[in-house]
N, C-alpha and C positions, 0 to 999 in steps of 0.2 A: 935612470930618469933624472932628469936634470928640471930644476924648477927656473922658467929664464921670463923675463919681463917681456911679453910682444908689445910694440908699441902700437902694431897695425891692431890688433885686438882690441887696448886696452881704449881707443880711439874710437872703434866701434863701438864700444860700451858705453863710451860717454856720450857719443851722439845718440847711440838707442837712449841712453838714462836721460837725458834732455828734450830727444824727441817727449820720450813717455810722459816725462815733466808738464811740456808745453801743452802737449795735448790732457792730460789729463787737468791739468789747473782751467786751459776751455771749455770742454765739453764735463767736467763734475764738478770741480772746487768754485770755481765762479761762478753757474748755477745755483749748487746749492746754497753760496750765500748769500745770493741774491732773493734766494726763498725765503731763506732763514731770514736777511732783513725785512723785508716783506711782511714775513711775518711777525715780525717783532713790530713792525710799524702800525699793522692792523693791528694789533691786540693793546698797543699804547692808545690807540685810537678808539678801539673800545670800552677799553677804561676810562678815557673819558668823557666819552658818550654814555657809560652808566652813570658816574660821576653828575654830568648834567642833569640825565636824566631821574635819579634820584631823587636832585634839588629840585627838579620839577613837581616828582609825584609829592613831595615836601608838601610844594608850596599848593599842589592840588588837594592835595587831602585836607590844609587847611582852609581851603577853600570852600572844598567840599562842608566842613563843619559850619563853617560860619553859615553857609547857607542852611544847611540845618537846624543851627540856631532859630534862623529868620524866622524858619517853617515853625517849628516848634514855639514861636512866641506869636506869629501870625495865627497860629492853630490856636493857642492858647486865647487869645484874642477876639476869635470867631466863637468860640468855644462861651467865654464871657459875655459876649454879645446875644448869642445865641439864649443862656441863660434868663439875659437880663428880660430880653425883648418876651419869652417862658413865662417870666415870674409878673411883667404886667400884663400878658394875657390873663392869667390867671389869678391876678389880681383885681381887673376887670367881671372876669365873670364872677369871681365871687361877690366881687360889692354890686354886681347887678341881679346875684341871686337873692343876697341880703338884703337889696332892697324890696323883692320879687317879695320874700318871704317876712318882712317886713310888710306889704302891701298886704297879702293876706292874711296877718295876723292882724292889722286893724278894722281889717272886713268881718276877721271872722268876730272879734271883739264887739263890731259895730252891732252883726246881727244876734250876738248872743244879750246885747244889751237889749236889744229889740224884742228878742225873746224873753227877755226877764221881764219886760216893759207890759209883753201880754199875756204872759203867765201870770203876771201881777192884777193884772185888769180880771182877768178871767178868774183868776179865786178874788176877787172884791166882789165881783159880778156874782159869783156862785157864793157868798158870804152869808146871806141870810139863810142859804139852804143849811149849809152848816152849822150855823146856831140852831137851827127848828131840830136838825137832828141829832146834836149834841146838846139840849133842851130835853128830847125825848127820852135819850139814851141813860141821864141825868135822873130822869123823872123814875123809868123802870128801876135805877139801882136804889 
């Protein structure tokens, strides 16, 4: 057995190995990098759409606070108001109860004086009797 170079063989090898070549760099190599870029380009692309979006929820969250603030001072606010406008209701009724009770204590004052004025009259009025029988009572001891 003799080892000898065919050149008609080695000829076909090369056009098979080149066919294979071509067609495989068509139909798999150039696809799949064109997925592969693809997807490289998506995912650069959604890094920076989180990137933005990040910045955004940032600037929303502070946003969101400030407006919280607002509420939370608007509340506080209402809250004080609320109070205030409480404490002259009830500032009101009490100075119109104190006055109420006020009123009745000079009535009651007026008629107790009134009372005294006829209980006064009325043992003057009954005065002699009480001497004739504190006279009597006087005389038996």
């Amino acid at each position: 057995m003799s080892l000898s170079v065919n050149p008609l063989l080695m000829l076909l090898v090369l056009v098979i190995f080149l066919t294979s070549a071509y067609l495989l760099n068509r139909w798999l190599f150039k696809p799949l990098l064109t997925f592969m870029d693809n997807r490289s380009t998506s995912i650069k692309s959604d890094l920076q759409n989180i990137q933005s979006n990040s910045s955004e929820v940032a600037s929303l969250n502070a946003e969101a606070d400030k407006v919280l603030s607002q509420a939370k001072a608007e509340a506080n606010l209402i809250r004080e108001k609320a109070l205030e406008s409480a404490r002259a209701v009830a500032e009101q009724k009490i100075s119109a109860k104190r006055d109420e009770l006020e009123k009745k204590k000079r009535e009651f004052m007026v008629g107790l004086e009134e009372e005294g004025v006829m209980l006064r009259n009325s043992l003057l009025s009954q005065m002699p009797l009480y001497r004739e029988s504190l006279k009597a009572k006087l005389s038996q001891l």
